[in-house]
Every structure is written in structure tokens, then in C-alpha cells.
mmCIF file as Biopython writes it, N, C-alpha, C and O atoms, coordinates in Angstrom:
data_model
#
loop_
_atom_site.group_PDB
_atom_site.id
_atom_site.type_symbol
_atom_site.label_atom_id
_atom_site.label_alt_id
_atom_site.label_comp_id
_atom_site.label_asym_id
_atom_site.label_entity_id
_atom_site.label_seq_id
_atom_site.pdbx_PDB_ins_code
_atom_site.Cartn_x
_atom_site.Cartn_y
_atom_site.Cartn_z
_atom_site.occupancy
_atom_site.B_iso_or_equiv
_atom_site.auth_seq_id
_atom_site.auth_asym_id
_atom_site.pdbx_PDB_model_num
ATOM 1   N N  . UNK A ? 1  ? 17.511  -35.256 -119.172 1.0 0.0 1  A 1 
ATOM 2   C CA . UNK A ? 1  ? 16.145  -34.825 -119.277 1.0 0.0 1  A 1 
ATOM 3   C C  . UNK A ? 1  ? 15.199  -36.008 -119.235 1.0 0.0 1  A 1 
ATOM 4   O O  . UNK A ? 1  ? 14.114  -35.985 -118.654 1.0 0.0 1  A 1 
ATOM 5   N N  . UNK A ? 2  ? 15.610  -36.867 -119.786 1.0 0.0 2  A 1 
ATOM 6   C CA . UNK A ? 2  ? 14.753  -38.014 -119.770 1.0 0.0 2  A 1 
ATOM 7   C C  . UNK A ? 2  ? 13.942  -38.417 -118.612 1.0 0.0 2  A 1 
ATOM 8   O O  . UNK A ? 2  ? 12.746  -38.646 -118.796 1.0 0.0 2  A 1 
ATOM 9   N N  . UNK A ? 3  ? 14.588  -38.560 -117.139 1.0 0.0 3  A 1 
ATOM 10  C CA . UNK A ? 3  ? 14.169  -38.667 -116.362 1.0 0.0 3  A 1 
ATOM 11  C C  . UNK A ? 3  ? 13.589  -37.568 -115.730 1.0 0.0 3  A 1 
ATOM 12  O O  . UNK A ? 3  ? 12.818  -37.903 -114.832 1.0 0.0 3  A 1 
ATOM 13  N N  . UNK A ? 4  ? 13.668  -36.738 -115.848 1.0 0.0 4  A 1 
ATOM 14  C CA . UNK A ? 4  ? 12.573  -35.362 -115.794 1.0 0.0 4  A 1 
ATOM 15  C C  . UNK A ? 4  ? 10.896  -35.918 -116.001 1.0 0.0 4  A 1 
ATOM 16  O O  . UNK A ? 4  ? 9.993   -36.181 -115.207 1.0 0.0 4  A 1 
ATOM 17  N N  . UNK A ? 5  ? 11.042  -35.937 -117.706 1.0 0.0 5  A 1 
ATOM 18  C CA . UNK A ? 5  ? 10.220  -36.125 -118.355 1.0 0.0 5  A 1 
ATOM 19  C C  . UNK A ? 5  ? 9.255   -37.562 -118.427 1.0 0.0 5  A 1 
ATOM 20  O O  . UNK A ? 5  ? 8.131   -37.833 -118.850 1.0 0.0 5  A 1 
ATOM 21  N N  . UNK A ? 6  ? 10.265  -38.237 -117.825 1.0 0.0 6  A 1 
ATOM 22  C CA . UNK A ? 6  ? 10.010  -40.155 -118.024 1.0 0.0 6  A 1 
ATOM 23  C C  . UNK A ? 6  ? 9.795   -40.579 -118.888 1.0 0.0 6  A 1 
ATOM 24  O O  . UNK A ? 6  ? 8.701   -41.129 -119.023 1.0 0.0 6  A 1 
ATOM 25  N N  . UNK A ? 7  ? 11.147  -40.535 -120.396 1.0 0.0 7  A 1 
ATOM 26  C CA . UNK A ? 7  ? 10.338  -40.413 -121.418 1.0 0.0 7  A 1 
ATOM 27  C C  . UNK A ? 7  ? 12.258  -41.921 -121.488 1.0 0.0 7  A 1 
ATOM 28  O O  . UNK A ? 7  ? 13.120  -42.164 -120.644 1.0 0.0 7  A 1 
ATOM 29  N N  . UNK A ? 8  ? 12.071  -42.345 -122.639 1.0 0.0 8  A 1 
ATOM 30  C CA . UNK A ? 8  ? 13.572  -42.830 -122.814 1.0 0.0 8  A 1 
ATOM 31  C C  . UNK A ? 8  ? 14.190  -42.156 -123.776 1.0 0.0 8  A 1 
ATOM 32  O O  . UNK A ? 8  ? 13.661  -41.441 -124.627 1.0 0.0 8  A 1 
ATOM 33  N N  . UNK A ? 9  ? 15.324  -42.396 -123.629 1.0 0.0 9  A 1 
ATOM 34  C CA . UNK A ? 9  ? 16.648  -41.505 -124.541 1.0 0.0 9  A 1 
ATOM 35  C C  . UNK A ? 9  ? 16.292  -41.376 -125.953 1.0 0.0 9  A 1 
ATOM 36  O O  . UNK A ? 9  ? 16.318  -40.312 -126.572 1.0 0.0 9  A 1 
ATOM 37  N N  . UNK A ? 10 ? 15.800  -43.052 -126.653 1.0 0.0 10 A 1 
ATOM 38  C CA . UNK A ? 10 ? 15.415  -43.343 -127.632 1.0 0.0 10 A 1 
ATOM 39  C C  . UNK A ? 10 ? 14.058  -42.689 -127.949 1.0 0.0 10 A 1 
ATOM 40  O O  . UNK A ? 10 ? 14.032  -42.269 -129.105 1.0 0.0 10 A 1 
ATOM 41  N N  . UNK A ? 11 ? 13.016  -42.498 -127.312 1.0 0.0 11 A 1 
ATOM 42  C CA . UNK A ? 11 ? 12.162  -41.831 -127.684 1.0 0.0 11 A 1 
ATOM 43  C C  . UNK A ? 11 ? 12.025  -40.402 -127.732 1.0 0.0 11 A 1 
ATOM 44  O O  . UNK A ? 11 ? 11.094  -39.797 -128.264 1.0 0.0 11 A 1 
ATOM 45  N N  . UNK A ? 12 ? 12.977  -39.921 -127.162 1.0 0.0 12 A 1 
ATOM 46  C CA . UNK A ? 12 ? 13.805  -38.003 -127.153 1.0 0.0 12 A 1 
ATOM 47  C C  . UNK A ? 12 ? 13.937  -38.095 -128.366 1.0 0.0 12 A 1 
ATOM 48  O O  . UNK A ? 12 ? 13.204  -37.539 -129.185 1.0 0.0 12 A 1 
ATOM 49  N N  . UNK A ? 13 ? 14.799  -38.743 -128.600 1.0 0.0 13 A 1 
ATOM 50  C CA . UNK A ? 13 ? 15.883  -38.659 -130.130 1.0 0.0 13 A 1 
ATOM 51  C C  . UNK A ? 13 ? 15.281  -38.797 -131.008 1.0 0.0 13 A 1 
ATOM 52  O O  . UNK A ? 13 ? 15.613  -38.073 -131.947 1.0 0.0 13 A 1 
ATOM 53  N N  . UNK A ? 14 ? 13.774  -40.000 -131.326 1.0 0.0 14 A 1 
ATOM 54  C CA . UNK A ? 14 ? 13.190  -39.889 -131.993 1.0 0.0 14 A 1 
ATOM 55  C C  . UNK A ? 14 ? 12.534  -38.609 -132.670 1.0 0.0 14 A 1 
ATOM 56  O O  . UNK A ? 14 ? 12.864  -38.043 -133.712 1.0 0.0 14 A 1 
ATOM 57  N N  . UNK A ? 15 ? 10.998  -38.168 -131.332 1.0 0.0 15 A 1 
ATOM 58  C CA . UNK A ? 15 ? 10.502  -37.259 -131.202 1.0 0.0 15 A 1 
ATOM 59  C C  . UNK A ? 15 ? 11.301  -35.621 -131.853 1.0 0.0 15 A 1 
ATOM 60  O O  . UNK A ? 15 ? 10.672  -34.650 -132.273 1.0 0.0 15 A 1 
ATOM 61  N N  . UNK A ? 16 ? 12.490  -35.725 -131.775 1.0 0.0 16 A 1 
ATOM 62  C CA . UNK A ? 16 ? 13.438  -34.466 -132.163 1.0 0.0 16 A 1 
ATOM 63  C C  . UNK A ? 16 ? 12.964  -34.694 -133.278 1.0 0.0 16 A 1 
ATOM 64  O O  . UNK A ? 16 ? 12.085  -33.900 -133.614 1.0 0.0 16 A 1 
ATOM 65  N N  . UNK A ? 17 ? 13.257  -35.635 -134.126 1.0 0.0 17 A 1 
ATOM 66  C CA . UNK A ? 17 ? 12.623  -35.469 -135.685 1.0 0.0 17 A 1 
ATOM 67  C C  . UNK A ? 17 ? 11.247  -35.459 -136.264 1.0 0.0 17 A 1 
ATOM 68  O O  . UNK A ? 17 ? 10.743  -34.701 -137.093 1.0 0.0 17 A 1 
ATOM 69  N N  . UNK A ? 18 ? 10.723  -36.572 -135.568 1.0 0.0 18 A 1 
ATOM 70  C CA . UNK A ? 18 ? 8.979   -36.907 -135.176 1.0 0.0 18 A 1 
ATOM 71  C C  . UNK A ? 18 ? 8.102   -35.909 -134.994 1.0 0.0 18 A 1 
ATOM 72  O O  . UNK A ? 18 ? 7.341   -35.520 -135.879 1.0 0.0 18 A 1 
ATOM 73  N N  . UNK A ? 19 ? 8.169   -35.343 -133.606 1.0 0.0 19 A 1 
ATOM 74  C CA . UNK A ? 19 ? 7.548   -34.400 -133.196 1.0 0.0 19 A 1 
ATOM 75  C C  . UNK A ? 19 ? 8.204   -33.331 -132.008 1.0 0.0 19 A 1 
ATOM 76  O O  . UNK A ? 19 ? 7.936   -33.415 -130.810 1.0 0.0 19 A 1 
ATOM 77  N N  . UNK A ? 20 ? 8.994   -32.455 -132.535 1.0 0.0 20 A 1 
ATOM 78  C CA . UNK A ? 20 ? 9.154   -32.041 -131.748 1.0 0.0 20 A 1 
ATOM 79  C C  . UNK A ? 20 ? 8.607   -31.212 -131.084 1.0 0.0 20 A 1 
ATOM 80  O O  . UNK A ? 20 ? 9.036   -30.863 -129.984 1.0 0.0 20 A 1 
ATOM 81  N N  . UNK A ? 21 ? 7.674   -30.795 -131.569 1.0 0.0 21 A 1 
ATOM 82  C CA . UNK A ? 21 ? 6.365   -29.750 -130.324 1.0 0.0 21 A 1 
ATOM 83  C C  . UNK A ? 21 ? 6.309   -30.618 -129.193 1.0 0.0 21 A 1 
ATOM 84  O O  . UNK A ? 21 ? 5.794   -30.001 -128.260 1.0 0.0 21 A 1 
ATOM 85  N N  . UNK A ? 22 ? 6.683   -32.035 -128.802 1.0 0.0 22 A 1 
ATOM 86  C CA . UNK A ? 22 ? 5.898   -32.714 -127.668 1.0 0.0 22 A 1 
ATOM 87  C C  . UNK A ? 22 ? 7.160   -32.410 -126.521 1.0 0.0 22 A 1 
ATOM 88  O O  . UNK A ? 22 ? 7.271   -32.889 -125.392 1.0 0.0 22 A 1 
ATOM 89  N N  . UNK A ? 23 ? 7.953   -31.560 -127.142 1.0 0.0 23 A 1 
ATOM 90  C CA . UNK A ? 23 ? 9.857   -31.547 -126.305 1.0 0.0 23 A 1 
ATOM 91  C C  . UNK A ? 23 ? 9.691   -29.911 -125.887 1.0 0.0 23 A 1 
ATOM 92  O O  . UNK A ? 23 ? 9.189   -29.048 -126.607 1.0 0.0 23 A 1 
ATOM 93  N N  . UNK A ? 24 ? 10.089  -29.775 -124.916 1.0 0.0 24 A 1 
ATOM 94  C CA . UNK A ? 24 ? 10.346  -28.713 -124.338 1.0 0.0 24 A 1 
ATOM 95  C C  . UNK A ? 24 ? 11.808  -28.020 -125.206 1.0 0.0 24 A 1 
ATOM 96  O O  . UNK A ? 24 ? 12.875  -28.602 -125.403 1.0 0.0 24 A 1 
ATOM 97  N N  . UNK A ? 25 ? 11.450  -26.692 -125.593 1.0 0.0 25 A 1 
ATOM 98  C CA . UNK A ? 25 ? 12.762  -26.388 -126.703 1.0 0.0 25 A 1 
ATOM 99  C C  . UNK A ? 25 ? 13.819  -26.262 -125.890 1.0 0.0 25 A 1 
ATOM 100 O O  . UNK A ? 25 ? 13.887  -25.750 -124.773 1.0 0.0 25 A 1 
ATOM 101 N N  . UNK A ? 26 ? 15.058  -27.039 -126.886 1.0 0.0 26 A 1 
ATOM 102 C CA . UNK A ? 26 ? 16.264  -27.155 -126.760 1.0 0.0 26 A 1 
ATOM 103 C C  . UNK A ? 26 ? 17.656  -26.651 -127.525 1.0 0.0 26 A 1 
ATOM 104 O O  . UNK A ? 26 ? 17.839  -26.380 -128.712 1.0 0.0 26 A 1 
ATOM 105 N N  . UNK A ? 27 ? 18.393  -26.635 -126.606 1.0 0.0 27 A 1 
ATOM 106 C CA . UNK A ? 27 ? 19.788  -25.442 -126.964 1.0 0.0 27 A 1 
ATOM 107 C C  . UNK A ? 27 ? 20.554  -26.144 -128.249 1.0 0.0 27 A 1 
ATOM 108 O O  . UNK A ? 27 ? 21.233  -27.103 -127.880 1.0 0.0 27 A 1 
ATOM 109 N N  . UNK A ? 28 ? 20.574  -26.046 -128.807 1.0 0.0 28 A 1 
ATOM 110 C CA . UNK A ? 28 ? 21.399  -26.334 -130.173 1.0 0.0 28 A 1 
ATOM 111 C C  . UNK A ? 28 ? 23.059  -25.637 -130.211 1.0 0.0 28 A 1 
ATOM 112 O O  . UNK A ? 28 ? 23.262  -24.425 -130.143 1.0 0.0 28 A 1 
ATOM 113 N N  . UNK A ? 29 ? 23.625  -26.180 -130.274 1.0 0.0 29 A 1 
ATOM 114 C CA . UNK A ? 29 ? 25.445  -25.865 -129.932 1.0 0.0 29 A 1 
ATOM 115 C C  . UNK A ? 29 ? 25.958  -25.920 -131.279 1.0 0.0 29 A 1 
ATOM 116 O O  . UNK A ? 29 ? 26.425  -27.018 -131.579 1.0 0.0 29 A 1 
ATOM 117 N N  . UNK A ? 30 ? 25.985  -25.284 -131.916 1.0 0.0 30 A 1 
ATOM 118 C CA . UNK A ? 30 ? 26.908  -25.083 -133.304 1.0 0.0 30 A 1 
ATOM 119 C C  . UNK A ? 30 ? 28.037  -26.243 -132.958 1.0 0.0 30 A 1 
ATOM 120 O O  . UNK A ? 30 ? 28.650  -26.479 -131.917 1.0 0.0 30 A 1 
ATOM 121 N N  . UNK A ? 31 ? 28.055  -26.818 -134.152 1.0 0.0 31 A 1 
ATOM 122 C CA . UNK A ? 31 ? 29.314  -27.909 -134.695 1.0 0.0 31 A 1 
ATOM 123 C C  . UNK A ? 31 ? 29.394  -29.190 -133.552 1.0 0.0 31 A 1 
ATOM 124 O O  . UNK A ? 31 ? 30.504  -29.659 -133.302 1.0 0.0 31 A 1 
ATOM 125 N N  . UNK A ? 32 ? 27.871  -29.872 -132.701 1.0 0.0 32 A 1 
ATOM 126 C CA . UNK A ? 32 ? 27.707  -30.481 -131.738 1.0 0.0 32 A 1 
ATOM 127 C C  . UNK A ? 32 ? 26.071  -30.995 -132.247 1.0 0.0 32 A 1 
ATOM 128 O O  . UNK A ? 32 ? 25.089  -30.271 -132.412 1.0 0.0 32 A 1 
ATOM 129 N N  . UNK A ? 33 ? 26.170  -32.356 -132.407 1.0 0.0 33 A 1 
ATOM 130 C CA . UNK A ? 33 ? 24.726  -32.846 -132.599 1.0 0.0 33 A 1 
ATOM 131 C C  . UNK A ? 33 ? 23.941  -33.113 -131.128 1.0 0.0 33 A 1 
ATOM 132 O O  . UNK A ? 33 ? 22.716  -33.135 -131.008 1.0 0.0 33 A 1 
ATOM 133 N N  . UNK A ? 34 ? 25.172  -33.364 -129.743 1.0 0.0 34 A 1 
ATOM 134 C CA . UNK A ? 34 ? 24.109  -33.245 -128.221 1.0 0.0 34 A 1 
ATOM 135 C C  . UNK A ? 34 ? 23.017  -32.650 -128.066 1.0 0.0 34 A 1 
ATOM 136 O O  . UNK A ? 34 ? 22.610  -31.517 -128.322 1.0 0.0 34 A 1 
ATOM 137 N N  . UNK A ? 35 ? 22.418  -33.927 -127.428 1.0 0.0 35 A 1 
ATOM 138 C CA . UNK A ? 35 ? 20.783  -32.564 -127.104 1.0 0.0 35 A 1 
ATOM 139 C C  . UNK A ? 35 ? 21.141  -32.204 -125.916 1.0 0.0 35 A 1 
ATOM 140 O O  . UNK A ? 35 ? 21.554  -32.934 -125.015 1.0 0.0 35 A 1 
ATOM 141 N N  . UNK A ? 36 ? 20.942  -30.754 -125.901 1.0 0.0 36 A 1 
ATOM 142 C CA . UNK A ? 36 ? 20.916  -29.781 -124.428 1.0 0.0 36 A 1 
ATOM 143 C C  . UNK A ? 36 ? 19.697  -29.350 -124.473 1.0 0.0 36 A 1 
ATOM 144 O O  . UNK A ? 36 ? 18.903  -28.975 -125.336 1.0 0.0 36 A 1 
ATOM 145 N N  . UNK A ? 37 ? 19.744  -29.562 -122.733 1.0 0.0 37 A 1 
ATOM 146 C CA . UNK A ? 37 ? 18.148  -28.789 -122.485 1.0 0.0 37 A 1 
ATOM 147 C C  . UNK A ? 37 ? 18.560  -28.005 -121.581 1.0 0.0 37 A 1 
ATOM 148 O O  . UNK A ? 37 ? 19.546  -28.478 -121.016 1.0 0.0 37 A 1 
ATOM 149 N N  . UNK A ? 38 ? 18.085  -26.506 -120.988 1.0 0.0 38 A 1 
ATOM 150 C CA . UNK A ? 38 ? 18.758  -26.238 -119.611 1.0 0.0 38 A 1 
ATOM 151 C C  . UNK A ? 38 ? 17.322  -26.661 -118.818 1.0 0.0 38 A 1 
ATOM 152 O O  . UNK A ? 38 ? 16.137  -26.701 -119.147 1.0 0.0 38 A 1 
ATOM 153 N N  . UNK A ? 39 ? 18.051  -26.939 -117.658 1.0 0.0 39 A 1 
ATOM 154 C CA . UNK A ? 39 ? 16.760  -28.093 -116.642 1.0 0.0 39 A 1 
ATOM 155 C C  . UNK A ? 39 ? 15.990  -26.882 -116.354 1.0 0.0 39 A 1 
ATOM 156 O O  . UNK A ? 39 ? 14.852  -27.350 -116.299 1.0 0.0 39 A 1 
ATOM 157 N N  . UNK A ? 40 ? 15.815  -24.923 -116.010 1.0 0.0 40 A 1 
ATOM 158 C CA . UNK A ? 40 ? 14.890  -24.921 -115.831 1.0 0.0 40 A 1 
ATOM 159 C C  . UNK A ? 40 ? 13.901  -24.561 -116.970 1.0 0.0 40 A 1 
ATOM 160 O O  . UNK A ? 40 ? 12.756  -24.260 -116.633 1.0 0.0 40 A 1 
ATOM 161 N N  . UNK A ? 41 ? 14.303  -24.561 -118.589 1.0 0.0 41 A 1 
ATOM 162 C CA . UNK A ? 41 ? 13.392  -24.760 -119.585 1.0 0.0 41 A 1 
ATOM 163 C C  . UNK A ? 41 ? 12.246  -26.155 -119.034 1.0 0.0 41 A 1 
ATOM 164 O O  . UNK A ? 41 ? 11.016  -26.163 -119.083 1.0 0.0 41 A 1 
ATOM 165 N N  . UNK A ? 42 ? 12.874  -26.883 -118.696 1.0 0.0 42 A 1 
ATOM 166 C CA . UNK A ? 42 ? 12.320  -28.335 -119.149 1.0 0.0 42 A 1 
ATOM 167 C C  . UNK A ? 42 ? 11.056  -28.047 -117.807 1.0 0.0 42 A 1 
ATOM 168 O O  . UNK A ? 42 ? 9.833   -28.110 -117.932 1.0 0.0 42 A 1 
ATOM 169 N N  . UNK A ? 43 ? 11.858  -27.726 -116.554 1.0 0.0 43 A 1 
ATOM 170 C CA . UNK A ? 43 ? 10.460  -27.700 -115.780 1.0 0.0 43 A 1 
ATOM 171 C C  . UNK A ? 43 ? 9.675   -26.565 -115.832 1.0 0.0 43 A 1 
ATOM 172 O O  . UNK A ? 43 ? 8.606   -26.619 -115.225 1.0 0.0 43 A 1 
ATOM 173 N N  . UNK A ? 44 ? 9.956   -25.569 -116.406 1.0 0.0 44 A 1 
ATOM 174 C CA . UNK A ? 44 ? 8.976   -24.323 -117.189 1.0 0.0 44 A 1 
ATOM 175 C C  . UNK A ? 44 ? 7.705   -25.225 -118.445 1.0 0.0 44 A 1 
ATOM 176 O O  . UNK A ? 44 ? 6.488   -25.070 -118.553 1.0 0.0 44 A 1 
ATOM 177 N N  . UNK A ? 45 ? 8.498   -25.985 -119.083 1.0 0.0 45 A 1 
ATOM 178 C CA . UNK A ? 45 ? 8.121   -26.835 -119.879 1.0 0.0 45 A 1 
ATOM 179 C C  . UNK A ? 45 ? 6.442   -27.605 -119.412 1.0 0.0 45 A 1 
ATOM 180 O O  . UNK A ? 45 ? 5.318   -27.484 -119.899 1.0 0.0 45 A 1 
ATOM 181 N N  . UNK A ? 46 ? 7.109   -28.566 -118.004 1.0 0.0 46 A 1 
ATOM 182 C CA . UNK A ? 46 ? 6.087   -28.812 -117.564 1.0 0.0 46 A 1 
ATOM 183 C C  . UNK A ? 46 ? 5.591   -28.799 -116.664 1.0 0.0 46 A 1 
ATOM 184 O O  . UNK A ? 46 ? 4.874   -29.717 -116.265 1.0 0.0 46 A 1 
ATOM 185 N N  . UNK A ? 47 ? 5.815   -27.777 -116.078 1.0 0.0 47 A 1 
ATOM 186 C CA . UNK A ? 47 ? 4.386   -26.871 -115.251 1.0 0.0 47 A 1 
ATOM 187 C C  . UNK A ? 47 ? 3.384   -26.160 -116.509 1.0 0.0 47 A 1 
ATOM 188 O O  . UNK A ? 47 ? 2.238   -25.874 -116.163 1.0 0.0 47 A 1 
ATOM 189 N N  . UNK A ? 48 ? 3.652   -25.969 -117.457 1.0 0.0 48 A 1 
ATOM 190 C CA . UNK A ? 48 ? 3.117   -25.374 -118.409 1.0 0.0 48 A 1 
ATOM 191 C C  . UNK A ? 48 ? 1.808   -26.814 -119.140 1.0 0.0 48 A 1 
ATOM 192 O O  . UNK A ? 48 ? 0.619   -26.649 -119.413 1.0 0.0 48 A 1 
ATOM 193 N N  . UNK A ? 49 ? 2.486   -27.857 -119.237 1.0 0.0 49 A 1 
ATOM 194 C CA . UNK A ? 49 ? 1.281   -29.165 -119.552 1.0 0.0 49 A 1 
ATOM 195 C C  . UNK A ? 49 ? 0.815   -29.545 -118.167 1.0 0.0 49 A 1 
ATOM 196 O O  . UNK A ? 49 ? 0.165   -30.577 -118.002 1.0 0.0 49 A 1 
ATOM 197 N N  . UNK A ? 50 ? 1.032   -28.990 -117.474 1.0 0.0 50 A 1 
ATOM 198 C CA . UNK A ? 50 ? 0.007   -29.730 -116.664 1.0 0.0 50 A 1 
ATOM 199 C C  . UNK A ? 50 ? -1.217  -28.956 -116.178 1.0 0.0 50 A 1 
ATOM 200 O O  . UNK A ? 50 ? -1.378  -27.740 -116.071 1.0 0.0 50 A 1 
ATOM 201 N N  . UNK A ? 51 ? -2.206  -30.186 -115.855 1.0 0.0 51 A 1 
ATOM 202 C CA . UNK A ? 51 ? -3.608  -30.043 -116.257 1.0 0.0 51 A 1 
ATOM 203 C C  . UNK A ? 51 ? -4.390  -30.542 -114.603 1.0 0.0 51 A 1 
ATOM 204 O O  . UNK A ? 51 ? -3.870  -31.159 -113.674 1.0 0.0 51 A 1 
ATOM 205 N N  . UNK A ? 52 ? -5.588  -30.070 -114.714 1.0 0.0 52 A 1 
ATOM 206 C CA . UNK A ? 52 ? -6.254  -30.769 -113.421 1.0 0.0 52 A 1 
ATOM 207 C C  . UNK A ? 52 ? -7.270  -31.394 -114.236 1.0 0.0 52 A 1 
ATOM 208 O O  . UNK A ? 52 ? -8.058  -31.290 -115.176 1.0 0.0 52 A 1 
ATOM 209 N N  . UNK A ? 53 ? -6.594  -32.379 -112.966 1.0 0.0 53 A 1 
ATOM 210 C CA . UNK A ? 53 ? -7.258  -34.205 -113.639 1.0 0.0 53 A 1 
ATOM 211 C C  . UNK A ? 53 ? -9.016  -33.876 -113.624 1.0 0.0 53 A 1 
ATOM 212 O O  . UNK A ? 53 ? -9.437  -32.804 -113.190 1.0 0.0 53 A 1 
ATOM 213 N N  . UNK A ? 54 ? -9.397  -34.321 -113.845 1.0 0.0 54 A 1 
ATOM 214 C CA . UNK A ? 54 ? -11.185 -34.351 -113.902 1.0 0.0 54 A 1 
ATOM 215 C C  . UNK A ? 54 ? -11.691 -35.027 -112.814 1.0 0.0 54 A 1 
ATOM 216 O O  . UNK A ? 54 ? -11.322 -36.150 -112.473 1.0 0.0 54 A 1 
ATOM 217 N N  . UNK A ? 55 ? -12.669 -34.251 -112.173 1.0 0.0 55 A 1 
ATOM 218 C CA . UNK A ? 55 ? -13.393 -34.392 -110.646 1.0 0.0 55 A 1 
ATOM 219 C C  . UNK A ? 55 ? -14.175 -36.419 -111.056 1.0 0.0 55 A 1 
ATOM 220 O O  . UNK A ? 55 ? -14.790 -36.731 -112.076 1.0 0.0 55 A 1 
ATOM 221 N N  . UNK A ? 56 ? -13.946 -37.034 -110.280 1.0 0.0 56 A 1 
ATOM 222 C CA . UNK A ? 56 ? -14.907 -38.411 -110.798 1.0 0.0 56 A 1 
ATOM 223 C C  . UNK A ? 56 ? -16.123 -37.883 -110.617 1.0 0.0 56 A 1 
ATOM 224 O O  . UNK A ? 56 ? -16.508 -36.831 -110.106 1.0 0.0 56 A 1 
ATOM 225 N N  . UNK A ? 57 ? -16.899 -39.188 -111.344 1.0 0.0 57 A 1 
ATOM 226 C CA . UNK A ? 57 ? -18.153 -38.780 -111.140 1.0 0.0 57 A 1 
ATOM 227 C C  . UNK A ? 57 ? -18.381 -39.721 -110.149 1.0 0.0 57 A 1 
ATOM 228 O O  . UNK A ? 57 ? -17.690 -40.609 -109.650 1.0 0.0 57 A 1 
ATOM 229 N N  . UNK A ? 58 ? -19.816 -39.215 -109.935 1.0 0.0 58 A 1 
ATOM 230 C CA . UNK A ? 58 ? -20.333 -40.384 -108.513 1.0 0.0 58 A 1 
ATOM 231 C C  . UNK A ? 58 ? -21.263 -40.884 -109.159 1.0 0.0 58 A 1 
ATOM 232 O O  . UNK A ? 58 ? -22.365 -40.338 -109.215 1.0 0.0 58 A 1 
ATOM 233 N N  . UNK A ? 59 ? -21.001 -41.957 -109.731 1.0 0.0 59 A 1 
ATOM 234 C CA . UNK A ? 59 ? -22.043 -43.122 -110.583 1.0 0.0 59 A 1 
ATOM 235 C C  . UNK A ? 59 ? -22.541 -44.168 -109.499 1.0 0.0 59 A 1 
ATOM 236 O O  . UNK A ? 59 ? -22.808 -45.260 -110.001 1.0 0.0 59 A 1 
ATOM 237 N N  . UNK A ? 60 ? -22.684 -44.104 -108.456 1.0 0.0 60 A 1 
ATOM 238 C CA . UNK A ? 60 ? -22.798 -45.100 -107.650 1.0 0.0 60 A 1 
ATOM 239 C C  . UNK A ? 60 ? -24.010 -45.625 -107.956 1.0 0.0 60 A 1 
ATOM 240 O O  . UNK A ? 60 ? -24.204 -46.832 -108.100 1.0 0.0 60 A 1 
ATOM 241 N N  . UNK A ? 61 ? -24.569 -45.053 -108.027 1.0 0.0 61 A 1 
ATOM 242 C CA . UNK A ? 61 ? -26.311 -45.533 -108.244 1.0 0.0 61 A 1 
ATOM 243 C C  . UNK A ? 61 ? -26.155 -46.589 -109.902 1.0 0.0 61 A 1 
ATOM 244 O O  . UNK A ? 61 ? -26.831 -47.599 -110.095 1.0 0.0 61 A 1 
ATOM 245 N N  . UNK A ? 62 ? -25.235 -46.092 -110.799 1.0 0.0 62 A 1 
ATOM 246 C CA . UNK A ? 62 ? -25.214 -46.955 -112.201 1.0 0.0 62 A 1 
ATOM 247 C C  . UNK A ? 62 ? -24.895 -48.115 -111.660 1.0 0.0 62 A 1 
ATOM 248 O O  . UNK A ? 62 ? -25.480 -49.142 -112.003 1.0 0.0 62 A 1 
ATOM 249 N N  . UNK A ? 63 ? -23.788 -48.110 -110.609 1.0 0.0 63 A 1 
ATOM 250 C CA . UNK A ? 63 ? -23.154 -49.431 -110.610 1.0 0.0 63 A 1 
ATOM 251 C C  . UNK A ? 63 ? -24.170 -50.782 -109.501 1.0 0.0 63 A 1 
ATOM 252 O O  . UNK A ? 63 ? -23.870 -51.973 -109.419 1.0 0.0 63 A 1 
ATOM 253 N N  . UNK A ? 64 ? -25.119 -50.227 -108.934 1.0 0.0 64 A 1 
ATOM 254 C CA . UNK A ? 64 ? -25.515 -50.949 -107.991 1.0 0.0 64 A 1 
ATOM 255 C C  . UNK A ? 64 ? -25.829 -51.928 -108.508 1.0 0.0 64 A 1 
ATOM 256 O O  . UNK A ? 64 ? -26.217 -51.983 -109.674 1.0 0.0 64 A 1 
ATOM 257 N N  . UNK A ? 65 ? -25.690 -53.176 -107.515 1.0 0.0 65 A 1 
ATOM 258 C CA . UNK A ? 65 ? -26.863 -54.454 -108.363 1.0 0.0 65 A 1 
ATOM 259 C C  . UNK A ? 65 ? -27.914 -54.782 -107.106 1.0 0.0 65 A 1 
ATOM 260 O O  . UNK A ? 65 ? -27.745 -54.646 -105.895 1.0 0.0 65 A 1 
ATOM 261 N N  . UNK A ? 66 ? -29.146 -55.301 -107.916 1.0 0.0 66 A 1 
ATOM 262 C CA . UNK A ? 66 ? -30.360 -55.093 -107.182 1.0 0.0 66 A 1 
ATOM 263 C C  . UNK A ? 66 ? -30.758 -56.797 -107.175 1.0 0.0 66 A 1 
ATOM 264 O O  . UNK A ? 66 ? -31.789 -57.187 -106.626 1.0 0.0 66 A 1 
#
């Protein structure tokens, strides 16, 4: 998942305890501490955060020099 996400292993593992709202939920296996994700949770996951970026502005006129 990591590379899904572009996140590192170490910061997964963290976040599981940290925060896990920021993790797409994951399969828990009785008598197995592995994190499982099934891959299409994770890209349900994030198509779900993603956002449209913000239009720029056209400051051109702020930036001029005279």
C-alpha cells in the first residue's frame, strides 16, 4: 500500500496508532498483527480525498514593476 499512497512503511505503522482516520480501513486477520489492505479499498480510499486544486489567480497586475 505504501506505494499506492506514497506514504513509507514506517509512517503506515505509525499512523495505525497515531491516526488512523488518515488510512484507508484495513482487514484485520485474527491471531496476525499484518496490515492488509485490499487494493480496491485503498483506491476507493483515494478517489474519495481527492480534491480540485484551486483555479490561480491572475495577479499579474500585483506583480508588475513600474
Amino acid at each position: 500500500m505504501s506505494g499506492l499512497i506514497f506514504r513509507a512503511v514506517g509512517t503506515i505503522k505509525a499512523d495505525i496508532n497515531r491516526k488512523p482516520s488518515s488510512l484507508p480501513p484495513r482487514i484485520v486477520i485474527p491471531g496476525s498483527k499484518k496490515l492488509v489492505w485490499l487494493e480496491s479499498d485503498v483506491l476507493e480510499w483515494l478517489e474519495q480525498c481527492r480534491t480540485t486544486p484551486p483555479k490561480p489567480k491572475n495577479d499579474w497586475k500585483l506583480n508588475r514593476r513600474y
